[in-house]
Structures are given as C-alpha cells and as structure tokens.
LUMLUM-838122 format. One record per residue: residue number from 0; residue in one letter; x, y, z of N, C-alpha, C in turn. Coordinates in Angstrom, 3 decimals, padded with zeros to 6 digits. Each point is the difference from the previous one (the first is absolute). Layout:
residues N
+-----+---------+----------+----------+----------+----------+----------+----------+----------+----------+----------+
| num | residuo |      n.x |      n.y |      n.z |     ca.x |     ca.y |     ca.z |      c.x |      c.y |      c.z |
+-----+---------+----------+----------+----------+----------+----------+----------+----------+----------+----------+
| NUM |       A |        X |        Y |        Z |        X |        Y |        Z |        X |        Y |        Z |
...
+-----+---------+----------+----------+----------+----------+----------+----------+----------+----------+----------+
This chain:
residues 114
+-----+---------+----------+----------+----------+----------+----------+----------+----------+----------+----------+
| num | residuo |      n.x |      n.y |      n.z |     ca.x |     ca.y |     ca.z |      c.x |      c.y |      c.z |
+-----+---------+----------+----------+----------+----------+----------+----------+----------+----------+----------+
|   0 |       X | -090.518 | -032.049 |  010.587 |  000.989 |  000.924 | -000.548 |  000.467 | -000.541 | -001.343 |
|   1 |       X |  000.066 |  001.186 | -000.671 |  000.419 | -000.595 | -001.545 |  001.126 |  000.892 | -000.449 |
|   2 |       X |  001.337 | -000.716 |  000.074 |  001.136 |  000.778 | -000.474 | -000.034 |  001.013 |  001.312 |
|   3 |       X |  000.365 |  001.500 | -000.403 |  000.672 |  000.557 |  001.134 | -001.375 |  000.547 |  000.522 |
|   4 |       X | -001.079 | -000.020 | -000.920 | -001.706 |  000.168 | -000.202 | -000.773 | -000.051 |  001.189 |
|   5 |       X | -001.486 |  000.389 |  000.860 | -000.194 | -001.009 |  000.689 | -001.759 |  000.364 | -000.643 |
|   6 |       X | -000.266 | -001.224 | -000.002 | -001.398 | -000.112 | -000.271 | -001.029 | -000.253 |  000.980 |
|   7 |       X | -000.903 |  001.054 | -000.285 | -000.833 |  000.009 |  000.888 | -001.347 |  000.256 | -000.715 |
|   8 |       X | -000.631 | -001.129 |  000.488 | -001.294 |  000.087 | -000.512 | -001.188 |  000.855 | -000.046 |
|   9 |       X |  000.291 |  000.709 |  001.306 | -000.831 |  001.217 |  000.639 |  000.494 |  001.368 | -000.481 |
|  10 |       X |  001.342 |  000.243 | -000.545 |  000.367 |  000.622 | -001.086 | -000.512 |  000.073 | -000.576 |
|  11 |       X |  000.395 | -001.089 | -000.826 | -000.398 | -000.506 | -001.838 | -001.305 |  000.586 | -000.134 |
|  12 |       X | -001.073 | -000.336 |  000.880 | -001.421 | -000.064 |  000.422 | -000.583 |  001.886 | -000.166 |
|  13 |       X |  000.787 |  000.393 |  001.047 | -000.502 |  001.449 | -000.290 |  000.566 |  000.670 | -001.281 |
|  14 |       X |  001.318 | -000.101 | -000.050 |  000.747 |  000.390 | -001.135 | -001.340 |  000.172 | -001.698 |
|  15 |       X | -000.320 | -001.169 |  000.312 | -001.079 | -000.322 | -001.338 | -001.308 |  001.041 |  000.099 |
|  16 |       X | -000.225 | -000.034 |  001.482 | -001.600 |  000.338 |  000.315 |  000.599 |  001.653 | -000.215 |
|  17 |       X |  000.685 |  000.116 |  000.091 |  000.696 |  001.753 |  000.399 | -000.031 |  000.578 | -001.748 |
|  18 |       X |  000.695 | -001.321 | -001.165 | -000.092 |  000.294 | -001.171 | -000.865 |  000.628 | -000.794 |
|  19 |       X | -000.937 | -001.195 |  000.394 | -001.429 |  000.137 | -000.664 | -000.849 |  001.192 |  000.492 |
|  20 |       X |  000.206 |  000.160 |  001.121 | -000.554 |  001.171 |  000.741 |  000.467 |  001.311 | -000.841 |
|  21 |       X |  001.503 |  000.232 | -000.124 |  000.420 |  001.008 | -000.580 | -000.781 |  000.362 | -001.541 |
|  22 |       X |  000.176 | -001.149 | -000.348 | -000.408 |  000.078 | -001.370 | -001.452 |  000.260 | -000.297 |
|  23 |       X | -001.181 | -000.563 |  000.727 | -001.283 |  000.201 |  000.173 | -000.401 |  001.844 |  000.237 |
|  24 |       X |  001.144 |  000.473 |  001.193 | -000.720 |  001.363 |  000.094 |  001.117 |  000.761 | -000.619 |
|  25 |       X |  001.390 | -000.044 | -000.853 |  000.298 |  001.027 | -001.622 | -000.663 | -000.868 | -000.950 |
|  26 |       X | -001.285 | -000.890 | -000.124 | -000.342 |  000.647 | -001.363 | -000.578 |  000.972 | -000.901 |
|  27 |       X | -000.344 |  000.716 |  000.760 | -000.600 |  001.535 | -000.500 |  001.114 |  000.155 | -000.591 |
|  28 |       X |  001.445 |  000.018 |  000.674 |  000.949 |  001.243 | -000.448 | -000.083 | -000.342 | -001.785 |
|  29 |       X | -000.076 | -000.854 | -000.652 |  000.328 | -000.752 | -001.253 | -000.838 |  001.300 | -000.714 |
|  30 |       X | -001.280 |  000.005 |  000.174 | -001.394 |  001.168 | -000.895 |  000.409 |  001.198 |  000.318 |
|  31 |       X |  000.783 |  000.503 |  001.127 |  000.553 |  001.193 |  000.264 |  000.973 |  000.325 | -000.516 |
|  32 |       X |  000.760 | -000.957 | -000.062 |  001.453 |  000.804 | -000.774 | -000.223 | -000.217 | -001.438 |
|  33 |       X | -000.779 | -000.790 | -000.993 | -000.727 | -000.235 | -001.282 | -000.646 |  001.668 |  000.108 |
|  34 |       X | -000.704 |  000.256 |  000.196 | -000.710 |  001.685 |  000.295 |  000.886 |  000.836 |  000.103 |
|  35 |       X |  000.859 |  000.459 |  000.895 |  001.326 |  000.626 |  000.236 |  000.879 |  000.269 | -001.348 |
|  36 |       X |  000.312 | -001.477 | -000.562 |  000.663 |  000.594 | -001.288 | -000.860 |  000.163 | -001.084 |
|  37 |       X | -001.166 | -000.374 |  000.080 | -000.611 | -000.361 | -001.555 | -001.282 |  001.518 |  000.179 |
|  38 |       X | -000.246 |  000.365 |  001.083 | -000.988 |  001.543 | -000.249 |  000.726 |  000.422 |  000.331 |
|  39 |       X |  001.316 |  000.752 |  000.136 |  000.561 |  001.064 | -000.235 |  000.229 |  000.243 | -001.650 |
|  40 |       X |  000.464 | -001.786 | -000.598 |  000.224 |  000.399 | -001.202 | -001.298 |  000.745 | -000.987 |
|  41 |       X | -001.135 | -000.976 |  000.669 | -001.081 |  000.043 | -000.897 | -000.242 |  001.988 |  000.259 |
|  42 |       X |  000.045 |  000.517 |  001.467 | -000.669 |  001.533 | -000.197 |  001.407 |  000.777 | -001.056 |
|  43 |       X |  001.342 | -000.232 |  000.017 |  000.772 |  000.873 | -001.050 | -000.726 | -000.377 | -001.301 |
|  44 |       X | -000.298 | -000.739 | -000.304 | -000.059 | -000.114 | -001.417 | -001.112 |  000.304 | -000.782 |
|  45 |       X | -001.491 | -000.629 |  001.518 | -001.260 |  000.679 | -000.373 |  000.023 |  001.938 |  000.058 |
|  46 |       X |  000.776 |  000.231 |  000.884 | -000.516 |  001.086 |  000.221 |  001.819 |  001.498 | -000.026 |
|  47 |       X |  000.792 | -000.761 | -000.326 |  001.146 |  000.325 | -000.282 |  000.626 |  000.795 |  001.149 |
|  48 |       X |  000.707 |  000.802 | -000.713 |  001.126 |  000.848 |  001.198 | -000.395 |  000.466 |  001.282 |
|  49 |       X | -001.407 |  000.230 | -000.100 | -001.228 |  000.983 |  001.340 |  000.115 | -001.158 |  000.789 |
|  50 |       X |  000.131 | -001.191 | -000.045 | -000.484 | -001.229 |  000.903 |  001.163 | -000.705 |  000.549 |
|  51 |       X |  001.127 |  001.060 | -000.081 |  001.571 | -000.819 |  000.375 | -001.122 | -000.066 |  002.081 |
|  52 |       X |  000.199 |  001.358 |  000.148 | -000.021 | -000.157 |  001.055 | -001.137 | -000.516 |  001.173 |
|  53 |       X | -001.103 | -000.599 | -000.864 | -000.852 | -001.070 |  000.552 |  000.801 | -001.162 |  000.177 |
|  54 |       X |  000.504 | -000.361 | -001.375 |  000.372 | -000.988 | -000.434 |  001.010 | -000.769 |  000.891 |
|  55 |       X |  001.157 |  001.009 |  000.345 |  001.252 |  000.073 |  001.145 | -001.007 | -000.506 |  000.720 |
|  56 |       X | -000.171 |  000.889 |  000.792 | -000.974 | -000.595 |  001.335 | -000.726 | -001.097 | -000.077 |
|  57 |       X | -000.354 | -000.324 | -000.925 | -000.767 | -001.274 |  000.439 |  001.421 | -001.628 | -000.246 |
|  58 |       X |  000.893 |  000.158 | -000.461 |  001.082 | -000.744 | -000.512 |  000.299 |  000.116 |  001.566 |
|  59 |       X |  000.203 |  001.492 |  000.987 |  000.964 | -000.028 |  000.614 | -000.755 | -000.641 |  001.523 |
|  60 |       X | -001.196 |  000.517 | -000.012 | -000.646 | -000.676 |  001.087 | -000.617 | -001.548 |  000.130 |
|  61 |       X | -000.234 | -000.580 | -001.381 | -000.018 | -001.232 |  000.161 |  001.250 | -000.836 |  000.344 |
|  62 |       X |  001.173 |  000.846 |  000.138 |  001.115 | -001.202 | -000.174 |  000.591 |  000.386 |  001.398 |
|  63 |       X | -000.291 |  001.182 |  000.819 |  000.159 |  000.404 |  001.209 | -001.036 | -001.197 |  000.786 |
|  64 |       X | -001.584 |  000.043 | -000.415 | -000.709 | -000.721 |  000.607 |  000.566 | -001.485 |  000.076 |
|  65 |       X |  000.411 | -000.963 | -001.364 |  001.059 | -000.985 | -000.133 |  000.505 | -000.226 |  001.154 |
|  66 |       X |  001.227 |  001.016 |  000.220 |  001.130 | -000.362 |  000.820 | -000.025 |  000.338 |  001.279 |
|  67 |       X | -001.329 |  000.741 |  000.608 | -000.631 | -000.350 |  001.175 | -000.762 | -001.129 |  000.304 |
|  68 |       X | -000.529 | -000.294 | -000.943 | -000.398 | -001.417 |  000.181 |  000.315 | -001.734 |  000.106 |
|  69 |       X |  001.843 |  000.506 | -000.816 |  000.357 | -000.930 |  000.148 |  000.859 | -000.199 |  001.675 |
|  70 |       X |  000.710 |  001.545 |  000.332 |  000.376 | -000.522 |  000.863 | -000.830 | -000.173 |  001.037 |
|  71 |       X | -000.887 |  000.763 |  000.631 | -001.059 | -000.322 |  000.830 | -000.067 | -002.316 | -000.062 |
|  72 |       X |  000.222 | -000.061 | -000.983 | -000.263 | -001.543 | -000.174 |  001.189 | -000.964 | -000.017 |
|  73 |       X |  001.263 |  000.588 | -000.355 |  001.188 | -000.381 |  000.248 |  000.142 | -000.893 |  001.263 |
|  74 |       X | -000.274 | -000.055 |  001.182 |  000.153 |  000.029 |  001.249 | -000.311 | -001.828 | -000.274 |
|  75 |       X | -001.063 | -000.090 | -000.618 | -000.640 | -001.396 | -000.579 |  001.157 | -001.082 | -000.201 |
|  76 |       X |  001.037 |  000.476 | -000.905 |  000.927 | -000.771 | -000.415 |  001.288 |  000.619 |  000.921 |
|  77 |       X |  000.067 | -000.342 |  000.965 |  001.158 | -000.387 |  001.172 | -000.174 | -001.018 |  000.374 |
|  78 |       X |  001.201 | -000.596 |  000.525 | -000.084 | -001.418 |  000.324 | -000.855 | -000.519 |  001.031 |
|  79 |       X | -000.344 | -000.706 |  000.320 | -001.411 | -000.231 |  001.041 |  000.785 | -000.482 |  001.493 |
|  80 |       X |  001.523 | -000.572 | -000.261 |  000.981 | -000.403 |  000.940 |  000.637 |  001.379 |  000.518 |
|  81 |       X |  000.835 |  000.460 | -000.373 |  000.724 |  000.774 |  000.365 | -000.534 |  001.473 | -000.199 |
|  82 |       X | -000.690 |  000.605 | -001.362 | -000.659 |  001.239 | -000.195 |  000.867 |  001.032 | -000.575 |
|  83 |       X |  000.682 | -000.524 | -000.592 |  001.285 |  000.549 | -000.933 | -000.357 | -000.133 | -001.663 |
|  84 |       X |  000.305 |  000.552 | -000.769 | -000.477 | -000.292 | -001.235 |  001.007 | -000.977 | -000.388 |
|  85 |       X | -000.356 | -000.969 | -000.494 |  000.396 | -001.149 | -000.905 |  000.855 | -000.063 | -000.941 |
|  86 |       X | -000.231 |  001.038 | -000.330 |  001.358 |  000.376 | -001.441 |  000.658 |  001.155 |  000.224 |
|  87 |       X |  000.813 |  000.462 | -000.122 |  000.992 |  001.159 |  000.436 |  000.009 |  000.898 | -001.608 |
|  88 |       X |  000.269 | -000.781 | -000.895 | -000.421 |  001.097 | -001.277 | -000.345 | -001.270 | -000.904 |
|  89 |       X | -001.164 |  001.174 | -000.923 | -000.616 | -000.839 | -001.104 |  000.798 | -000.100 | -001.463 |
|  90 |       X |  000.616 | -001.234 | -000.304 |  000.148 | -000.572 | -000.949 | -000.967 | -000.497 | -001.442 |
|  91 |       X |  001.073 | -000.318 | -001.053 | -000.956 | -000.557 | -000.881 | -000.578 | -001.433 |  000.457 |
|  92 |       X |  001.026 | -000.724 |  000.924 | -000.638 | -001.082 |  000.558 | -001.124 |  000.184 |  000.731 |
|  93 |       X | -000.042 |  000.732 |  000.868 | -000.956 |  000.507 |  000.836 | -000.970 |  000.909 | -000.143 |
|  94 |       X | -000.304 |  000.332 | -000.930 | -000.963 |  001.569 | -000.558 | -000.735 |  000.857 |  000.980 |
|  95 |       X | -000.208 | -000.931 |  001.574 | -001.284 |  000.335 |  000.651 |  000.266 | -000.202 |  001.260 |
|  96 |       X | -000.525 |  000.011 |  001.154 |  000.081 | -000.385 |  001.641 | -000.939 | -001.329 | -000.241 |
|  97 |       X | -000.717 | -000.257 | -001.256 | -001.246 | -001.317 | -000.106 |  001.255 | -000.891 | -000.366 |
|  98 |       X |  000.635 | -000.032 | -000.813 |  000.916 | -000.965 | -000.362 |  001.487 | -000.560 |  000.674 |
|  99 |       X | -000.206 |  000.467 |  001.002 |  000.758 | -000.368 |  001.321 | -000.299 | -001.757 |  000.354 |
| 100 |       X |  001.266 | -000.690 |  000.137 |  000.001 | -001.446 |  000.433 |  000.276 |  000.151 |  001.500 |
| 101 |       X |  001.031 |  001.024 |  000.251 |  000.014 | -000.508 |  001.705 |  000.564 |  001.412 |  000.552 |
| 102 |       X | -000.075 |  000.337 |  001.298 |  000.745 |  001.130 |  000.153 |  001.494 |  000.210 |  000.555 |
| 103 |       X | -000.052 |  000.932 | -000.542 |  001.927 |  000.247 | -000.265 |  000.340 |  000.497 |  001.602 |
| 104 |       X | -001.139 |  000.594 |  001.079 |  000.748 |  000.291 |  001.123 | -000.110 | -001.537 |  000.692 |
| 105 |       X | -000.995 | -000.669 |  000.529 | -000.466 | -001.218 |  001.107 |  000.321 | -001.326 | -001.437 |
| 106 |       X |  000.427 | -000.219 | -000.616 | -000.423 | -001.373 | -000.874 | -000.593 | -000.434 |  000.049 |
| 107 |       X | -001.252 |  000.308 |  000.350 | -001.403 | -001.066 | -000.390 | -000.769 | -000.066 | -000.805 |
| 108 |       X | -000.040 | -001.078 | -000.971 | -000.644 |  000.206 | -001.000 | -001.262 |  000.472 | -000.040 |
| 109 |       X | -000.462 |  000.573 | -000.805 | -001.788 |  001.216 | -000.384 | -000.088 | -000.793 | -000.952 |
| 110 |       X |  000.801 | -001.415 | -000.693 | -000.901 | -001.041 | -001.063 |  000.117 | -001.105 |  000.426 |
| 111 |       X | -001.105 | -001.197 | -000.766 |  000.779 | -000.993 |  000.459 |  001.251 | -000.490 | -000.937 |
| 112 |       X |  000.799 | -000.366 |  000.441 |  001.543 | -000.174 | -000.546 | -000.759 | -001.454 | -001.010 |
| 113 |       X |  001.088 |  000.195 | -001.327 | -000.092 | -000.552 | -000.956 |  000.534 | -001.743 |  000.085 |
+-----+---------+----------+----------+----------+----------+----------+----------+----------+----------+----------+
C-alpha cells in the first residue's frame, strides 16, 4: 500500500496490457478522421456547392463510424480491479482514460507509482 493507494501488481499488469491493447485496435481511427475532415474539404472546393451534400455525408459518417468505435472500445480502459472508470471527468491534467495514475473509485494504482 502506498499512501491511501493500494498497489497491485496484477493491476498495474493488466492496466498496461488493456492500454496498449486499446491503442493497437483505434489506430485506424487517426486515417479516418484525417479523411472525414480533409475529403469533405477537398470535394467543396474540387467540385463546389453540388458536393456539399456528398461531402456532409462523408464528414458525417466517418465521425459517427469514430464514435462507435471508440466506445465499442471504451470498456478497455476501466479499471481491471473494480470496473469503474478511473477518472470521473477529463482534465487538462488528464486529457484521456490512458493517462490515468490510479482509480478514483477502488485506489489502486493502473501505474507504477513514481
């Protein structure tokens, strides 16, 4: 136990494997949402006012596809102890559910402590 903390290695352990995992299957989302904003712009401009409404649609379904995909994957980053999410709201300290040190419901650290 560290501070009011408790460390657990078998935590710590999945916590990491759960990370990397997350991160391995959104990296597509990165080329999708790059596409999403950047060919909608490219069909207005190649092809002007006629192409709003390709254009919409493809902005609106890549970023629908996005945010099914992320949460479908969300589930990844809950705590591996308790199964509560780790952070209660995202901060500038915190930007992410990846940048989580320990969780805010069970205290067990998801790093190893500094």
């Amino acid at each position: 136990m560290t501070g009011n903390r408790i460390l657990d290695p078998d935590v710590v352990r999945t916590w990491s494997e759960r990370c990397v995992r997350y991160r391995r299957v959104t990296l597509w989302l990165w080329p999708l949402s790059l596409l999403s904003i950047l060919g909608p712009i490219f069909l207005v401009v190649s092809f002007g006012a006629a192409a709003f409404i390709p254009a919409f649609t493809l902005f609106a379904v890549g970023f629908l596809a996005i945010g099914v995909a992320l949460s479908v994957q969300t589930p990844l980053l809950f705590c591996p102890h308790c199964g509560h999410r780790p952070l209660l709201l995202l901060t500038r300290e915190h930007p992410s559910l990846l940048s989580a040190e320990y969780c805010r419901s069970c205290h067990y650290w998801l790093r190893q402590p500094a």
